[in-house]
C-alpha positions in Angstrom: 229.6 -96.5 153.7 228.8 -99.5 155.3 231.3 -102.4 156.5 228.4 -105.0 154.0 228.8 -102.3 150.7 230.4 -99.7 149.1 227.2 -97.5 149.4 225.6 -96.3 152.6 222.5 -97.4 152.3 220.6 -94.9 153.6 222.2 -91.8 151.7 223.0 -91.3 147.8 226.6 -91.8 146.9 228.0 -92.8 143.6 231.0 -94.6 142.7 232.9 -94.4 139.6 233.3 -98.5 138.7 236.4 -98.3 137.0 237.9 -96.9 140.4 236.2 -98.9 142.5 237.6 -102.6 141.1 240.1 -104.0 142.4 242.2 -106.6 140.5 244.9 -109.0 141.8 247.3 -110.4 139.2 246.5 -114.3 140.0 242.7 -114.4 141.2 239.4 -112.8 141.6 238.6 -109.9 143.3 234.9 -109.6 144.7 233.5 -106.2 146.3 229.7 -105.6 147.5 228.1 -102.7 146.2 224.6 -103.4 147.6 222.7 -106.2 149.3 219.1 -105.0 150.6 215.9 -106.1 149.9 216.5 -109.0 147.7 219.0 -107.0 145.1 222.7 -107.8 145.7 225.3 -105.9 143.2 228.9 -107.2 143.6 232.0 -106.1 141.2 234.3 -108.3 140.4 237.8 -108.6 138.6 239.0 -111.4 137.2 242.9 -111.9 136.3 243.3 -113.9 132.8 243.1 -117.7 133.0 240.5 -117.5 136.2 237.6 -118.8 136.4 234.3 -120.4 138.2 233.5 -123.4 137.7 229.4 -124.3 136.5 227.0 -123.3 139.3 223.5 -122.0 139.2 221.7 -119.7 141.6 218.1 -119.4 142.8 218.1 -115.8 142.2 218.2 -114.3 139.1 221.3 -112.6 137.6 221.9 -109.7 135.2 226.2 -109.7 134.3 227.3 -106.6 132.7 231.1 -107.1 131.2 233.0 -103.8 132.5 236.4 -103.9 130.7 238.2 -106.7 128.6 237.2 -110.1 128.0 235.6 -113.5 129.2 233.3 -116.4 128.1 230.1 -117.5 130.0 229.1 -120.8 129.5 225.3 -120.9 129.9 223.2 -123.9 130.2 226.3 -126.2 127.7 226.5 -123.3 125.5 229.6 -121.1 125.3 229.6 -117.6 124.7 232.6 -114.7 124.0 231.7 -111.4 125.7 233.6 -108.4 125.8 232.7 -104.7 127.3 229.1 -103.7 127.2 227.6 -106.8 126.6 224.9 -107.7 129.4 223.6 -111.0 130.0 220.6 -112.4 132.1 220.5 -115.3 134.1 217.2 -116.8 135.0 217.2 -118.4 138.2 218.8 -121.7 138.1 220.4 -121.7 135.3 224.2 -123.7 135.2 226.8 -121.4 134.5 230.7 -121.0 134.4 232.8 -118.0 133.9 236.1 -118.1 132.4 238.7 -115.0 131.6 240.1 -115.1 128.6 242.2 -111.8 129.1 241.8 -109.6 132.6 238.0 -108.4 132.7 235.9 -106.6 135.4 231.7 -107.3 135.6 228.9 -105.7 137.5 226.7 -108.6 139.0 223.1 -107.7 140.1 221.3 -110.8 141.4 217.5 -110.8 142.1 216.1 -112.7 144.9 212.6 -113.0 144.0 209.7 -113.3 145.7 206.8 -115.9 145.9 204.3 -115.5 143.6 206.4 -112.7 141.9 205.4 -112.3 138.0 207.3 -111.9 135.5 204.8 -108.9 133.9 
């Protein structure tokens, strides 16, 4: 392991997900899984009521909801998701999280390249 990620970069590892989050009863809990070459993976709990306020990112995002519950709102729109659901992000899109009971999500942002295509 590395002191920026959970996984050594240089050597295979895995990490069971469910383990590896960490959730505090009043706030959110943030741990780096990867950050190289562009792709950053981060898991995060969330306790209920927390939440992040509308943002937007130049990299891309994929969200995968771990365990329990939240709602994303995406460009105005809000939306309920619960385990297994996986939701992209294009770059720059406003966004805001909110935890409607205690939920964990995997977060892979893509910094892309110039003149990167979208084939």
């Amino acid at each position: 392991m590395t002191a920026l990620s959970l996984f050594d970069p240089s050597a295979p590892g895995v990490i069971h997900l469910a383990e590896a989050t960490q959730f505090s009863e009043t706030g959110i809990v943030s741990r780096a899984l990867h950050d190289r070459g562009g792709v950053r993976m981060t898991l995060f709990a969330f306790a209920a009521g927390q939440q992040l306020t509308e943002h937007a990112t130049p990299a891309r995002a994929l969200v995968q909801i771990l365990s329990g519950a939240c709602e994303f709102t995406l460009a105005g729109e809000k939306t309920p998701l619960r385990a297994g659901d996986l939701v992209h992000l294009p770059p720059n899109l406003p966004h805001a999280v909110s935890a409607t009971e205690a939920f964990s999500m995997l977060l892979t942002t893509i910094r892309e390249t110039k003149g990167a295509s979208g084939s």
